[in-house]
N, CA, C and O of each residue as an XYZ file, in Angstrom:
516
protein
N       1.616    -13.480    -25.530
C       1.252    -12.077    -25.560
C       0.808    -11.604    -24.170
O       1.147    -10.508    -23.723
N       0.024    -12.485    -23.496
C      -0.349    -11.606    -22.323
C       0.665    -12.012    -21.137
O       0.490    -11.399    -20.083
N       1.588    -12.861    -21.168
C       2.784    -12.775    -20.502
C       3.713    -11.403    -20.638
O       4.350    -10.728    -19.829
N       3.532    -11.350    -21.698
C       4.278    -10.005    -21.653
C       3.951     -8.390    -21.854
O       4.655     -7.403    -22.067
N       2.601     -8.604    -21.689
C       1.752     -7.503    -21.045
C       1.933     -7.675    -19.669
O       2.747     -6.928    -19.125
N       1.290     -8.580    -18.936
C       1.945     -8.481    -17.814
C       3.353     -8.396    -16.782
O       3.317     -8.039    -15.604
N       4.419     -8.761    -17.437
C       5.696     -8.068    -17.436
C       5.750     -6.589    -17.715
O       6.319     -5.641    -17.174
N       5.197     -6.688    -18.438
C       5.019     -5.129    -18.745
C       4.824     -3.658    -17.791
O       5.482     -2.676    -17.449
N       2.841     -4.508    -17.552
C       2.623     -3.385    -16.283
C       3.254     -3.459    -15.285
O       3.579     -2.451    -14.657
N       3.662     -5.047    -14.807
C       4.516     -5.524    -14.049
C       5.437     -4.141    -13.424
O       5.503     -3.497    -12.377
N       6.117     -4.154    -14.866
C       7.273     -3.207    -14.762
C       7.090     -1.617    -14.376
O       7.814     -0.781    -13.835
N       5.644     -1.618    -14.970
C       5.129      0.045    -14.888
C       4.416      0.390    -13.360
O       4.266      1.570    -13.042
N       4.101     -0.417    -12.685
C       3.596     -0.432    -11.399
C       5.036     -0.514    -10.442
O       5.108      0.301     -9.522
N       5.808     -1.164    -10.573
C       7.407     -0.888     -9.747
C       7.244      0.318    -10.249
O       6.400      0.920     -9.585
N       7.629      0.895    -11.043
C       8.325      1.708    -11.181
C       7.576      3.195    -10.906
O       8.329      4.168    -10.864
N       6.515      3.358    -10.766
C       5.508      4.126     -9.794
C       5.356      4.077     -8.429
O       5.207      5.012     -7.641
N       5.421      2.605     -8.179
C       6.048      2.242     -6.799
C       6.968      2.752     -5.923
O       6.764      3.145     -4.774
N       8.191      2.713     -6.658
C       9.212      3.381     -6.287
C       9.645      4.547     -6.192
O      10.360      5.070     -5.339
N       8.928      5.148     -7.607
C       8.428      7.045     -7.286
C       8.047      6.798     -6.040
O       8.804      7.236     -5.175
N       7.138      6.251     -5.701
C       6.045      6.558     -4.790
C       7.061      6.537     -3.481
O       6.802      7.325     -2.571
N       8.354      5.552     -3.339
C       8.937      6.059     -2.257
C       9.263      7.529     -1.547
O       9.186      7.749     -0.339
N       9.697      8.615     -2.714
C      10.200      9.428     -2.668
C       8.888     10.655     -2.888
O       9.026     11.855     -2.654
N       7.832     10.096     -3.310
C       6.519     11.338     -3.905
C       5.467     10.727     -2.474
O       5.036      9.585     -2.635
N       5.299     11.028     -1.913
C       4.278     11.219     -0.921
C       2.651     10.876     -1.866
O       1.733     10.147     -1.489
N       2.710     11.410     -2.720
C       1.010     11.780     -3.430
C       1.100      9.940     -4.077
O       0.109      9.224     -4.226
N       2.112      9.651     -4.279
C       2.072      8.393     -5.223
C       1.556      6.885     -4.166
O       2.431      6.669     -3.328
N       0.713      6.169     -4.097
C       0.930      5.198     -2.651
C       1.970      3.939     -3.742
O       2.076      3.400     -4.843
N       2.466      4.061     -2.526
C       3.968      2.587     -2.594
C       3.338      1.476     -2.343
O       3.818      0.506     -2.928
N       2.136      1.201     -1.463
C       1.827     -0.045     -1.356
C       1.233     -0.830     -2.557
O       1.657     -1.821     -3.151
N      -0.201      0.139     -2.775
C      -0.876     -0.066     -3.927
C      -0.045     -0.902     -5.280
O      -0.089     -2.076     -5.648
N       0.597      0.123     -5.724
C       1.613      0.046     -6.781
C       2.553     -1.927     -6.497
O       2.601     -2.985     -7.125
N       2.898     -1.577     -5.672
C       3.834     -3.282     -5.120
C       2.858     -3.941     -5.519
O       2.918     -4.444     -6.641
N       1.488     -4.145     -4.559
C       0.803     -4.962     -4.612
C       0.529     -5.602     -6.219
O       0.394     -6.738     -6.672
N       0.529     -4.701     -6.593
C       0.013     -4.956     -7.964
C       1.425     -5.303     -8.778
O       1.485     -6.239     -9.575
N       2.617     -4.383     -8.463
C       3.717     -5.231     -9.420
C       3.391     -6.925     -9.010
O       3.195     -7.732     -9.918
N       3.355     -7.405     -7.353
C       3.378     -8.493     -7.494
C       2.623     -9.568     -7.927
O       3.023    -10.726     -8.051
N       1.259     -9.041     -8.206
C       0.182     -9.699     -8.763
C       1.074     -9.732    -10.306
O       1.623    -10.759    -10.706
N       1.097     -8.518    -11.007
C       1.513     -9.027    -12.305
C       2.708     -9.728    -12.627
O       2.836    -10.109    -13.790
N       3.553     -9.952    -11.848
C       4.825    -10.836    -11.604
C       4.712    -12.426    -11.265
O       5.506    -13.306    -11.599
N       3.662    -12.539    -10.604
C       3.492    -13.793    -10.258
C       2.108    -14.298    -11.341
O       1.348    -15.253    -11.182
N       2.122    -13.685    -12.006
C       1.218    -14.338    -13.251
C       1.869    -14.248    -14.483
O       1.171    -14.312    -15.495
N       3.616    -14.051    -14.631
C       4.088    -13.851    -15.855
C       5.461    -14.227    -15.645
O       6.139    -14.303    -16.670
N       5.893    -14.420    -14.805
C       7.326    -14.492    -14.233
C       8.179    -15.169    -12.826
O       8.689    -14.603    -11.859
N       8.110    -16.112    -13.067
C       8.846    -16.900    -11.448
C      10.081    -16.029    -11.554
O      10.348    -15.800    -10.375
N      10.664    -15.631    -12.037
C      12.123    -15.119    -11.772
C      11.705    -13.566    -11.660
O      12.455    -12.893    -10.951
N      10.713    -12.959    -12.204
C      10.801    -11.536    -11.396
C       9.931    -11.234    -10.132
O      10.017    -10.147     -9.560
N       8.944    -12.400     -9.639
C       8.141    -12.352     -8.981
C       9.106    -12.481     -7.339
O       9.135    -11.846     -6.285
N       9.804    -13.700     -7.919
C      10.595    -13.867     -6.623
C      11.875    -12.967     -6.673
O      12.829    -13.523     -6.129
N      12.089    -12.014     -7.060
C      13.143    -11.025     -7.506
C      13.052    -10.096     -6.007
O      13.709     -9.628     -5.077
N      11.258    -10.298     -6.781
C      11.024     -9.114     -5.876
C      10.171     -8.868     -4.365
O       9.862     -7.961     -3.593
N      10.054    -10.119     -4.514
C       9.221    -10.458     -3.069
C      10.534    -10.645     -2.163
O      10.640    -10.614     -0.937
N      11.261    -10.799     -2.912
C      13.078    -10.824     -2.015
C      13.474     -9.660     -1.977
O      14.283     -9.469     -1.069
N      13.229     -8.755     -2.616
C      13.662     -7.077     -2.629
C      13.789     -6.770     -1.016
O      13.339     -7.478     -0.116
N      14.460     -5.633     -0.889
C      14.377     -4.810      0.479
C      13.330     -4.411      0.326
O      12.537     -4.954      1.095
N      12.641     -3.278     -0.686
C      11.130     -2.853     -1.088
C      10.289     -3.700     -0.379
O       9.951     -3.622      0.802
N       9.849     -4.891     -1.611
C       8.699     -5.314     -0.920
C       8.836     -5.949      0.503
O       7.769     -5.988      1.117
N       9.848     -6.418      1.107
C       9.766     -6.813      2.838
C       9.945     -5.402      3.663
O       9.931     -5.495      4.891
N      10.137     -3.913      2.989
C       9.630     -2.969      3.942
C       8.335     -2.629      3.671
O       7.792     -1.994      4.575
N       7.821     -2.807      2.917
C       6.326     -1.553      1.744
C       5.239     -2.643      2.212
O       4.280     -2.167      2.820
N       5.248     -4.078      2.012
C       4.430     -5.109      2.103
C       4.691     -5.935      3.086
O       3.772     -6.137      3.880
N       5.691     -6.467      3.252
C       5.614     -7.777      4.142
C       5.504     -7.318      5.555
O       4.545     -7.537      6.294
N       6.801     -6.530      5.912
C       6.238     -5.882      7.414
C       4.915     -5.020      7.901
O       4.309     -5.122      8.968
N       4.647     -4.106      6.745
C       3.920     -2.838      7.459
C       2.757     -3.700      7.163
O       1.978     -3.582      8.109
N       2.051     -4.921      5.834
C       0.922     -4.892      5.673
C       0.658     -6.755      6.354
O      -0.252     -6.959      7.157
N       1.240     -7.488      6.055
C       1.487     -9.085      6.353
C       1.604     -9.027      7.881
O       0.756     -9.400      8.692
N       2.522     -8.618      8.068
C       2.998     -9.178      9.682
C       2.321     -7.809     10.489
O       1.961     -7.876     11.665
N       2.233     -6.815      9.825
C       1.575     -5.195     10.416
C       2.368     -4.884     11.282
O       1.937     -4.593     12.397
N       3.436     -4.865     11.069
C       4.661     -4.050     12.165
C       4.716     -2.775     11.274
O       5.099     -2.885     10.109
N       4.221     -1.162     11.955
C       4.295     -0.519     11.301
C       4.440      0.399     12.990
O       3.704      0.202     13.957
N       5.580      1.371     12.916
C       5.782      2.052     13.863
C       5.124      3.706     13.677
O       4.922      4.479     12.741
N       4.989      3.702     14.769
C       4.296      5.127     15.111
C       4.188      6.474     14.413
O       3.256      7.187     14.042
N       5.930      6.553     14.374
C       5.709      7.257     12.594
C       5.838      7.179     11.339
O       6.110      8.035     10.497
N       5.559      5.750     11.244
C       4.982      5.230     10.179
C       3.436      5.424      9.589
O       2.903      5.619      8.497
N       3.050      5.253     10.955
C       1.482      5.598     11.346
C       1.148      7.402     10.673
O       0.192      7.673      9.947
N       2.090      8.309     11.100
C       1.630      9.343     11.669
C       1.807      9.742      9.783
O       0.924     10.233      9.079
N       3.364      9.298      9.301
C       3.478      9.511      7.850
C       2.272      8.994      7.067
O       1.994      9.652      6.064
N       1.183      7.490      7.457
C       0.387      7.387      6.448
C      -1.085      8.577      6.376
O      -1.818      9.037      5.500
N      -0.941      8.679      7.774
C      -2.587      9.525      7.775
C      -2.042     10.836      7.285
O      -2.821     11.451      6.556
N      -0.833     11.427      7.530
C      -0.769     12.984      7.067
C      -0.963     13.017      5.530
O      -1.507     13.881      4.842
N      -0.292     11.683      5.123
C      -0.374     11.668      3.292
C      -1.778     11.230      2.924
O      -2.178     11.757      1.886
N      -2.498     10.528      3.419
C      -4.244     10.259      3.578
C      -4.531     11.920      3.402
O      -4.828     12.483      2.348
N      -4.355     12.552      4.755
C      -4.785     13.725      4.837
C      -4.818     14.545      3.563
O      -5.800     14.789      2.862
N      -3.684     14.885      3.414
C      -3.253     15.880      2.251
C      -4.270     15.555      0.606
O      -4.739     16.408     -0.148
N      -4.344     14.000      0.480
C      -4.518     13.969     -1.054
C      -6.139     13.494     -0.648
O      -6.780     12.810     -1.446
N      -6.698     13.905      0.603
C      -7.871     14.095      0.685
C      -8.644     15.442      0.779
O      -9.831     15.715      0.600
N      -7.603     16.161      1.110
C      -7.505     17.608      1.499
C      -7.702     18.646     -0.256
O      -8.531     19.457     -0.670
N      -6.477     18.043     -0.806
C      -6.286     18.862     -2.063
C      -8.086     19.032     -2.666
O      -8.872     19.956     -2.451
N      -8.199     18.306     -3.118
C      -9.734     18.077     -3.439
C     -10.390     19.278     -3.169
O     -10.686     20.183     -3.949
N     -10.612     19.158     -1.766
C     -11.422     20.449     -0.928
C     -11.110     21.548     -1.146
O     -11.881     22.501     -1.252
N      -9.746     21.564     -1.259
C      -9.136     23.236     -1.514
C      -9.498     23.789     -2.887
O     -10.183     24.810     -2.950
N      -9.037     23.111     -4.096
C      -9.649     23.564     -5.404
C     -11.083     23.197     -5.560
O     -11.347     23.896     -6.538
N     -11.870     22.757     -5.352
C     -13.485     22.605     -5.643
C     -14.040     22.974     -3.814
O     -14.066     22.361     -2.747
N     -14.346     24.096     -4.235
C     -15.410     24.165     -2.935
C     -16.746     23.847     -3.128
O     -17.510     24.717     -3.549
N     -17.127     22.764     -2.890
C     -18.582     22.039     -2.790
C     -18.922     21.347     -1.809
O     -18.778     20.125     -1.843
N     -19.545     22.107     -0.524
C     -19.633     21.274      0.940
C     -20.027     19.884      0.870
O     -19.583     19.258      1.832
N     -20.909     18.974     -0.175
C     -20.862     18.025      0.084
C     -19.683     16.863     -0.496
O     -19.389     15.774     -0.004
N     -19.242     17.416     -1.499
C     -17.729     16.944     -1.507
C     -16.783     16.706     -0.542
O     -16.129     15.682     -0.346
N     -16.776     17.740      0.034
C     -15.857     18.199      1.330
C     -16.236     17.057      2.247
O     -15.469     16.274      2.806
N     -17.605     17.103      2.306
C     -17.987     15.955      3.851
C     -18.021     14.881      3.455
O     -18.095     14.011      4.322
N     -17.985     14.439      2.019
C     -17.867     12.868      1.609
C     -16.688     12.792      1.883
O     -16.538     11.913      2.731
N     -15.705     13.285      1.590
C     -13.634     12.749      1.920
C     -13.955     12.823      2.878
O     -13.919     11.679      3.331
N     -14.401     13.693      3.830
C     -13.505     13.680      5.346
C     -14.640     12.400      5.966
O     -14.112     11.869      6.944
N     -15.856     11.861      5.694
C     -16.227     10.967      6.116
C     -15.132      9.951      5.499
O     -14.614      9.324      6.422
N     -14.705      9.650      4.465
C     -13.874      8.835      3.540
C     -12.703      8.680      4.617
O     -12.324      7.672      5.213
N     -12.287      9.896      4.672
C     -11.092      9.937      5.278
C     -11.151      9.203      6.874
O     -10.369      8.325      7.240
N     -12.313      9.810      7.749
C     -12.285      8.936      8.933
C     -12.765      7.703      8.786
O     -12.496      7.150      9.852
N     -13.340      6.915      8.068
C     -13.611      5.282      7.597
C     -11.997      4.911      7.684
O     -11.554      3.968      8.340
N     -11.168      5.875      6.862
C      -9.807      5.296      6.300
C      -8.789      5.175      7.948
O      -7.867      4.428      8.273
N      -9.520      6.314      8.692
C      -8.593      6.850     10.477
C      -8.826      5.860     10.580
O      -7.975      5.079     10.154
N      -9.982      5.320     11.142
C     -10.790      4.339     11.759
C     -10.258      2.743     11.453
O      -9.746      2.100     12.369
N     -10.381      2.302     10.424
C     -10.384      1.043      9.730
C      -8.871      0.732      9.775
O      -8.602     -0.304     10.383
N      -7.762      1.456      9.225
C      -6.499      1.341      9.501
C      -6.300      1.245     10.763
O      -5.788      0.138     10.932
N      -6.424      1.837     11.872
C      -6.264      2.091     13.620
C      -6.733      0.579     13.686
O      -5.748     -0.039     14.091
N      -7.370      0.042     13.559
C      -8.447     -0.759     14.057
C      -7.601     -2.265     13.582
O      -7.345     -3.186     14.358
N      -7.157     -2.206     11.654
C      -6.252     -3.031     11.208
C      -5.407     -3.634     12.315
O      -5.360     -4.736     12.861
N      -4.438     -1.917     12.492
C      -2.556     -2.476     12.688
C      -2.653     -2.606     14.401
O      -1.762     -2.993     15.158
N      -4.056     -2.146     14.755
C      -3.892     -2.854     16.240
C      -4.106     -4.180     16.333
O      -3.379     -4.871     17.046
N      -5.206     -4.741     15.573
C      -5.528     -5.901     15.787
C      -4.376     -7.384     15.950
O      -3.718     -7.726     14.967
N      -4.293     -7.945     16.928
C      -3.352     -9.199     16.673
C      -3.095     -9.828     15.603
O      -4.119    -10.054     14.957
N      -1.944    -10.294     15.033
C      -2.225    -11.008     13.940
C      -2.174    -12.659     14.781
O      -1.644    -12.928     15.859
N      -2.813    -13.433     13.980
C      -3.132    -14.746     14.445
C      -2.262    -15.462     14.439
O      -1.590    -15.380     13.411
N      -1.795    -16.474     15.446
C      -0.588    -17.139     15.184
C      -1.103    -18.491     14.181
O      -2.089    -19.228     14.172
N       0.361    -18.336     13.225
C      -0.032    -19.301     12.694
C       0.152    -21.016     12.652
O       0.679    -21.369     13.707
N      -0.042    -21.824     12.023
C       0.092    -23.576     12.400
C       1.515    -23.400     12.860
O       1.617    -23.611     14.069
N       2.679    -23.069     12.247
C       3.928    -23.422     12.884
C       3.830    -23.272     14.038
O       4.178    -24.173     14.801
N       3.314    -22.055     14.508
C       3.368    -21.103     15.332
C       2.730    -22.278     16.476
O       3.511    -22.820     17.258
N       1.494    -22.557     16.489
C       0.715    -23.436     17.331
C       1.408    -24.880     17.463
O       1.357    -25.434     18.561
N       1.833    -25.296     16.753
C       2.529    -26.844     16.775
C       3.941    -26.782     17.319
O       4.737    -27.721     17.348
N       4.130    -25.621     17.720
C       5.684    -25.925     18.214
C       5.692    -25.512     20.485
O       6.728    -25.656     21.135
């Protein structure tokens, strides 16, 4: 039973995921992350389906694993940060609402900048050869 609950959401998180390619408001990473958590607790054959996908080696493996994420890649995540931090503000005007996201939001400038600059570490292959 809970194998196939997790196939399940498995399935319902791709497939939000993949909205999420095309919907800006939806995040693509989130969604993967989590198909692959529920894939690899219910399924060797869809887990590795999809960790082989084009998807997850553009959505996960490059932009978040290895952090090769180009400039306007960069510029596409903060404008969509922006916006579904933004909406908020526009329908509820409550100044301290307002200054909790946009503090939210620069933690999010900040902490990401700070991420995809950082080196990633080489690893044992990497050192032993």
């Amino acid at each position: 039973m809970k194998k196939i609950l997790y196939i399940a959401l498995g399935c319902l998180t791709f497939g939000l995921g993949t909205i999420g390619i095309f919907l800006p408001i939806l995040p693509t990473t989130i969604f993967y992350l989590l198909t692959a958590f529920f894939w690899m607790r219910s399924s060797d054959y869809l887990y590795t389906k999809f960790i082989e996908s084009a998807y997850y080696q553009k959505y996960i493996q490059e932009s978040i694993v290895e952090k090769k994420i180009t400039p306007l890649g960069r510029v596409k995540l903060f404008v969509t940060l922006f916006v579904v931090f933004a909406i908020p503000c526009l329908i509820v005007r409550n100044p301290f609402m307002t200054t909790t996201l946009a503090i939210v939001y620069l933690v999010h400038f900040i902490g990401l900048n700070v991420y995809f600059n950082k080196k990633k570490a080489p690893s044992l292959e990497e050192t032993n050869e």
